[in-house]
N, C-alpha and C positions, 0 to 999 in steps of 0.2 A: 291876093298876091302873096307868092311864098315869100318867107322871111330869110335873105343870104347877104347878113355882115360882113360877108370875106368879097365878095364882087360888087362894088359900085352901082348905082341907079345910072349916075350918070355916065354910061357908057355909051361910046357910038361905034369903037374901033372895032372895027367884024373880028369873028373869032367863035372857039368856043371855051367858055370861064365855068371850070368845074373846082368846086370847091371842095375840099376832105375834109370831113369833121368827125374827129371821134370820138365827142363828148356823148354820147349814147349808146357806145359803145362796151364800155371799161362793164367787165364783171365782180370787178373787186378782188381783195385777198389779197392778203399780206405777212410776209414772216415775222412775228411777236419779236421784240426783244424785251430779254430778262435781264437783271443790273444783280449782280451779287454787290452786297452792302458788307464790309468788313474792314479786318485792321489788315494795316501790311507792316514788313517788317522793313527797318532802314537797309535793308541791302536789295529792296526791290527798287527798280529802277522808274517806275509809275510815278508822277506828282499827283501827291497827297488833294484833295479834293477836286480830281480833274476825271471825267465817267470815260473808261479806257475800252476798245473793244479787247476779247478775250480771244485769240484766233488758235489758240490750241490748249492745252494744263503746260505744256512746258512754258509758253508763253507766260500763263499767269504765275509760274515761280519765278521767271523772271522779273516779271513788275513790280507782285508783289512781294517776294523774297522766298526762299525756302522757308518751309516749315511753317510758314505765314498762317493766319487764318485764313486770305482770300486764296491762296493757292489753293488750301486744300479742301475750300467750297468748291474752286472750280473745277476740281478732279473728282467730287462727289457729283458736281454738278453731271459732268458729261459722263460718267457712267452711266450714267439711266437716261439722258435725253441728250440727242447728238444734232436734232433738228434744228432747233428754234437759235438765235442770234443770242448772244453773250457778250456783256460789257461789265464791269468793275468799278464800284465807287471804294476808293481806298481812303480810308483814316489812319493818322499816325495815332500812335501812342498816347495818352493823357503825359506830360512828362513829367507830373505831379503825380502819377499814378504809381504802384506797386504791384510786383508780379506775385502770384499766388504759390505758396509751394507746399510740397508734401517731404514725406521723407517712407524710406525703406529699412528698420532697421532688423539686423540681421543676431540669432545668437547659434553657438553651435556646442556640445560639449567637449570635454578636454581630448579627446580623441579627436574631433572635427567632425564632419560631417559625409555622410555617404558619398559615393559617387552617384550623379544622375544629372537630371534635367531641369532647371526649375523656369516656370513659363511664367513671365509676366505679361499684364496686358494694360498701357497706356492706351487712354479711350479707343479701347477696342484693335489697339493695334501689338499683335504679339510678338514677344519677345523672348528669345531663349537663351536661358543664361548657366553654360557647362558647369557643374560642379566636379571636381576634382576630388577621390576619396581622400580624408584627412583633413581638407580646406578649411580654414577658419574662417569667424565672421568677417574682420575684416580683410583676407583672400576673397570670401564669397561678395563682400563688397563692391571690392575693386573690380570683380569680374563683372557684377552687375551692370557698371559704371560702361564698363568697354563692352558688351555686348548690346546697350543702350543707345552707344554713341556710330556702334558699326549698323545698326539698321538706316543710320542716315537720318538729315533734318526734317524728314516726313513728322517725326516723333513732334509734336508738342511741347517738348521740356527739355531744358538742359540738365545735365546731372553732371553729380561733384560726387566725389566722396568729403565725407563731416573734416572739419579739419580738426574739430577736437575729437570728436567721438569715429573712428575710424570701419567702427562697423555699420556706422549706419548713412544710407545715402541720401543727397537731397537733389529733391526734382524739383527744377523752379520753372515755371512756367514764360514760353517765349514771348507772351505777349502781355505787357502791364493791363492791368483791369479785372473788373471781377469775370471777366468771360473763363480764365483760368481755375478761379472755383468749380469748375463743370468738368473738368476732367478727371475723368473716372481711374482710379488706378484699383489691380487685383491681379489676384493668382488663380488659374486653374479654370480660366472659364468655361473650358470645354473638359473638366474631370481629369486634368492630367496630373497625375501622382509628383508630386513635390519628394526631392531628395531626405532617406532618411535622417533623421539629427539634425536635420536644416529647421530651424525657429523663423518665420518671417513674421514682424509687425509692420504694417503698413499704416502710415498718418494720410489720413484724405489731404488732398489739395485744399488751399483756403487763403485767406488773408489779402487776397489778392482785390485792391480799391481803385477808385481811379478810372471810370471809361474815358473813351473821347466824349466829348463835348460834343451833344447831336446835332445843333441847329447849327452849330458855328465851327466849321472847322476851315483855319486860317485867316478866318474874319470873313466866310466865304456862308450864305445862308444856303439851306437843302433847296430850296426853290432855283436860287442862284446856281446851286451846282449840276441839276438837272437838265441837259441841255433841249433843242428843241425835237428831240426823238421821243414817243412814246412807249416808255416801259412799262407793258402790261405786267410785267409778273416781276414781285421782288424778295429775292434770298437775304433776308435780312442776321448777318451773324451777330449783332447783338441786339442781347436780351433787356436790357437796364428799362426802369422804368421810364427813366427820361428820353433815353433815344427812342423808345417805342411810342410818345406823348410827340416827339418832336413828327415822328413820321407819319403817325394818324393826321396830325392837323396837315400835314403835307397830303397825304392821302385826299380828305373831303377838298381842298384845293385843286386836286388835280380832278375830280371828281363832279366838279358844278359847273355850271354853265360856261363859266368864262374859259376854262381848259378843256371840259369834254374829251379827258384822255384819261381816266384812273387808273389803278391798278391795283392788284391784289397781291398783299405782303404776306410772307411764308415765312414763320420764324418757331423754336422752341424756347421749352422750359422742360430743367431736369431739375427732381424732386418727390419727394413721396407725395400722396393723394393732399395730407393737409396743408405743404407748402402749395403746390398747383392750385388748390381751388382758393385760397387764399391769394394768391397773385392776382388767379382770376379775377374773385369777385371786385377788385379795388380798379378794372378798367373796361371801358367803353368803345371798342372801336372796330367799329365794322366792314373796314377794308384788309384787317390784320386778323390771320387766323395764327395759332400759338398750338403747337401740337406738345401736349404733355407727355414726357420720354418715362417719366417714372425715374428710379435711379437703375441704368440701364447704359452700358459702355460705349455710346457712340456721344459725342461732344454734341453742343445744342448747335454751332454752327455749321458743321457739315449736316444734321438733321436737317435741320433751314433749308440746305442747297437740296439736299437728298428729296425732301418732299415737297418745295415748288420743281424740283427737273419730273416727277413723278404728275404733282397735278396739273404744273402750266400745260400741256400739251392736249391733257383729256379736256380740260375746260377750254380751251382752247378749239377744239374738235364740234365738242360737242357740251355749251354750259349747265343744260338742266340734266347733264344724266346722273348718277348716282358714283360718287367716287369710291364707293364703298369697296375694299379687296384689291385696289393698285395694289401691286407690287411696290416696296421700297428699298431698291437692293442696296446693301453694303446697311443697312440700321441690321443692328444686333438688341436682340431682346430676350434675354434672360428670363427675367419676372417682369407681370406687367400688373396693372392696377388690376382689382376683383371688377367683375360685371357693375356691382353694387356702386362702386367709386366712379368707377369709367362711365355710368349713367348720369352720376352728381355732377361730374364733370362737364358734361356736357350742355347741362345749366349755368353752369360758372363760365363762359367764354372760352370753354378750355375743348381742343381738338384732341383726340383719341387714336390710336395706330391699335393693332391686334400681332400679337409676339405666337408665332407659329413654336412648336415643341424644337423644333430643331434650332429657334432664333432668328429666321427670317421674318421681315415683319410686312404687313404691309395696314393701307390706311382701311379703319374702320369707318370713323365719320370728319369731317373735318368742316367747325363751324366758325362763325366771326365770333371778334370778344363783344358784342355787340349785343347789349343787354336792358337797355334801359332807351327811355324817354328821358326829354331834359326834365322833365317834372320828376321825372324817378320811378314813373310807371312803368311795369315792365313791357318788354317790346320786342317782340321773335321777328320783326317783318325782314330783318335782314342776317337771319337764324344761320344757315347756311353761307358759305363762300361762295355759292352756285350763283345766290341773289343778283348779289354786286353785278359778279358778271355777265350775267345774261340782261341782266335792265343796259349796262354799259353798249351791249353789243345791238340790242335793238335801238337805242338810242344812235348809236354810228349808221345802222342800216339806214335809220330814216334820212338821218340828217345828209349822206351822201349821196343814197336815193334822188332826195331833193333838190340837194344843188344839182346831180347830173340831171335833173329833167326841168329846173324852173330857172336859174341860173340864165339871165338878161333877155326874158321876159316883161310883158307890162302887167301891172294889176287893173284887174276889175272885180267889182261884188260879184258878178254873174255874165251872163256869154248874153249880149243882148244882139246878136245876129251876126256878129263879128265874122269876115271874111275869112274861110278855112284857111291855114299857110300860116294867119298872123298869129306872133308870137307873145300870147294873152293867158295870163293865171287868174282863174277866177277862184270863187271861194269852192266850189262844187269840182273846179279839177283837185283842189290840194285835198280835199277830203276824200274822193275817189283812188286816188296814188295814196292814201293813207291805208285807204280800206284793201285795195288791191294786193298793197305789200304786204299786210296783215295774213290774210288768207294764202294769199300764193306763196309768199315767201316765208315769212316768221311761222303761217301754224304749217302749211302743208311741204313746205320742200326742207325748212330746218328743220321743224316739228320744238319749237319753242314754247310756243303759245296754243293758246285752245277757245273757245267759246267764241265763233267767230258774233253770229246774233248780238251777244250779248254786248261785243265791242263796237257793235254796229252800230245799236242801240245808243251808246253813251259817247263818242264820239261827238265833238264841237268842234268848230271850226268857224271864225270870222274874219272878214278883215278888219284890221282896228279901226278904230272909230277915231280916234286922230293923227294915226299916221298911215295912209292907205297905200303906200308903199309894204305893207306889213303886213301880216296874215298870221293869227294866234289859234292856236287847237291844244284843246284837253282830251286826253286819250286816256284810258283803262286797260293795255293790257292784261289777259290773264294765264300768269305765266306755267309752265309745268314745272312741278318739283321734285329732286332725285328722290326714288325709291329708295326707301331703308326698311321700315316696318312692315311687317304681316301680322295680324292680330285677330286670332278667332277660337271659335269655342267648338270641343269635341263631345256631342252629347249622344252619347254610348246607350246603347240597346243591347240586352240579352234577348229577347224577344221582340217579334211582330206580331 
């Protein structure tokens, strides 16, 4: 007797009872959503730990403020990726924090300074500022200040001119916390000729303490704030070591059985070779990859936005291909670490981008900080960002798989002659729908997995022994991994 839940046994009223069912239907697939993680500023309209959709960049200046960090992840963001869904976790300020700041200071001689053009450039964003012939420092000052403030609150800093020292300016950074140590300020990034008699010293950004508080913001915990949507992909704009501890443990949560939703966090570090592998070596976490910028004019958090918009989409596509050579448009890269360092690095938890001559960058290798065993032994099994995701995604295929085809069924050990129609899971179907998605799906239509024998081979499958409602299986995938190295030897003949 076929098995049909939707029409009564007990019927006698003539007719004809056709039931639709589309649970065997559904092919799957689904559009990702990504969470930029950042501060906002108090004249963005957004409440402070509440996950906002993003429905355009104007939108996110408005929530989160001009000049914001999340504004201007999310205008990194959607440069390079217009597909996938966007939502916003906004933190305020630490109000115990301090903003970082720099200064400009200018000298000129008694004559003044030439006429010309002098280009500044806040992380990466340029600035041109008239020199008048004759101009003195504090004239070239003040023009600094008003050429600074006419590009608009895109700019990262506000600027004053010194109130005691009138030649030199100061740039204080919009947003309290150390993420304002990261903004890169200089002259001439592209070689352009600085006005005669113009002297410029420039003081990096600095001083700047005080994040938000990662786990707890507004007495509200990261688990708390995440609502029940799953954010595969996370632009994380800060760096601190505590908020990046706070979101790993968030991560293996979202990550284990009980959630079965993880995600892959996308964030920087800017720094020469020995601060990078030094951040590196002191963390462990294999859902967060940290691409090391070098010191290099683009901010760590628009970097964050720039290369999860770059790789959620390819892993996304496709998790084991080789992310090696994305494009990362709007990253500017100057100088970048030697071969030498960028290889060390790549053992220290630290991901790698490649600086074209003209400064366009894109990604070379990009792995988890994910280095160790709890014992302390080292441990590549989750080397790559690729890992995470592809175990992630074959663990969804199954598990949906399965509910669309066993889903209010009965168990049995085994098919003991049972009437074709009725609706019976035995141990020998769940292994079957195991092996079948294996081969059709994961190795030959995604092209995931490979060795199909071998998983045939080590495959289990039981029902449990005291709950037979239950059915347990160990499985061995074996997965494919991106292409990086070619490694081989040229052994040269002058003769045969």
């Amino acid at each position: 007797m076929i098995s049909n839940p939707q029409v009564p046994n007990a019927l006698r009223y003539p007719g004809a009872y056709i039931a639709i069912d589309g649970s065997q239907a559904g092919l799957g697939g689904d559009i990702p959503a990504v969470l930029l993680v950042g501060q906002k500023l108090a004249t963005g309209t957004a409440p402070v730990a509440e996950i906002t959709r993003v429905a355009s960049v104007q939108d996110a200046i408005n929530k989160a403020g001009a000049g914001s960090m999340l504004a201007q992840m999310a205008a990194r963001y959607r440069a390079v990726d217009q597909a996938l869904d966007l939502y916003m976790l906004p933190y305020a300020d630490n109000p115990a924090g301090v903003a970082a700041t720099g200064s400009i200071t200018l000298a000129t001689p008694v004559a003044g300074a030439s006429a010309g053009t002098l280009v500044l450039y806040i992380a990466g964003r340029p600035v041109s500022v008239g020199i008048s012939a004759g101009m003195t420092a504090a004239q070239a000052a003040t023009a600094i200040v008003t050429a600074i403030r006419a590009v608009g609150a895109d700019i990262p800093v506000v600027v004053a001119v010194d109130a005691v020292v009138p030649e030199t300016v100061v740039l204080t950074a919009r947003h309290k916390g150390t993420c304002g140590n990261n903004i890169d300020l200089r002259l001439n990034l592209y070689g352009e000729e600085k006005p005669a008699g113009l002297t410029v010293s420039i003081a990096a950004m600095a001083g700047g303490t005080g994040d938000p508080a990662p786990s707890i913001v507004e007495g509200v915990g990261i688990d708390n704030m995440l609502d029940g949507r799953w954010y595969r992909y996370i632009a994380l704009g800060m760096n601190d070591a505590a908020t990046l501890a706070a979101w790993h443990v968030e991560s293996q949560d979202r990550y284990s059985t009980a959630n079965q939703a993880g995600m892959r966090i996308f964030t920087a570090h800017r720094g020469n070779f020995t601060t990078a592998a030094a951040f590196g070596e002191t963390k462990n976490y294999e859902h967060i990859s940290m691409l090391s910028l070098g010191i290099n004019p683009t901010s760590t958090w628009e970097a964050a936005a720039i290369v999860c918009a770059a790789a959620a989409p390819r892993l996304y596509n496709n998790p084991v291909q080789s992310l090696e050579g994305t494009p990362l448009p709007g990253m500017i890269g100057q100088k970048y670490h030697f071969w030498s360092d960028a290889n060390s690095l790549l053992f220290k938890g630290m991901s790698v981008m490649q600086a074209a001559r003209d400064g366009s960058c894109s990604i070379k290798r990009l792995v988890s900080m994910y280095r160790f065993r709890p014992d302390g032994s080292t441990d590549d099994a989750f080397l790559d960002i690729n890992t995470a995701e592809v175990m992630e995604r074959i663990r969804y295929e199954q598990r949906i798989s399965s509910i669309q085809r066993f889903t209010g069924s009965a168990a049995a050990k085994s098919n003991e002659g049972y009437r074709p129609g009725l609706r019976i899971t035995t141990v020998e179907d769940v292994r079957a729908h195991l092996l079948s998605l294996y081969k059709n799906k994961l190795m030959q239509e995604f092209g995931w997995v490979q060795n199909y024998e071998y998983y045939k081979s080590t495959l289990l499958v039981e029902q449990d022994p005291t709950n037979p409602s239950r059915f347990n299986f160990a499985d061995q995938p074996v997965l494919l991994s991106p292409y990086y190295i070619l490694a081989g030897v040229a052994q040269f003949r002058k003769a045969v």
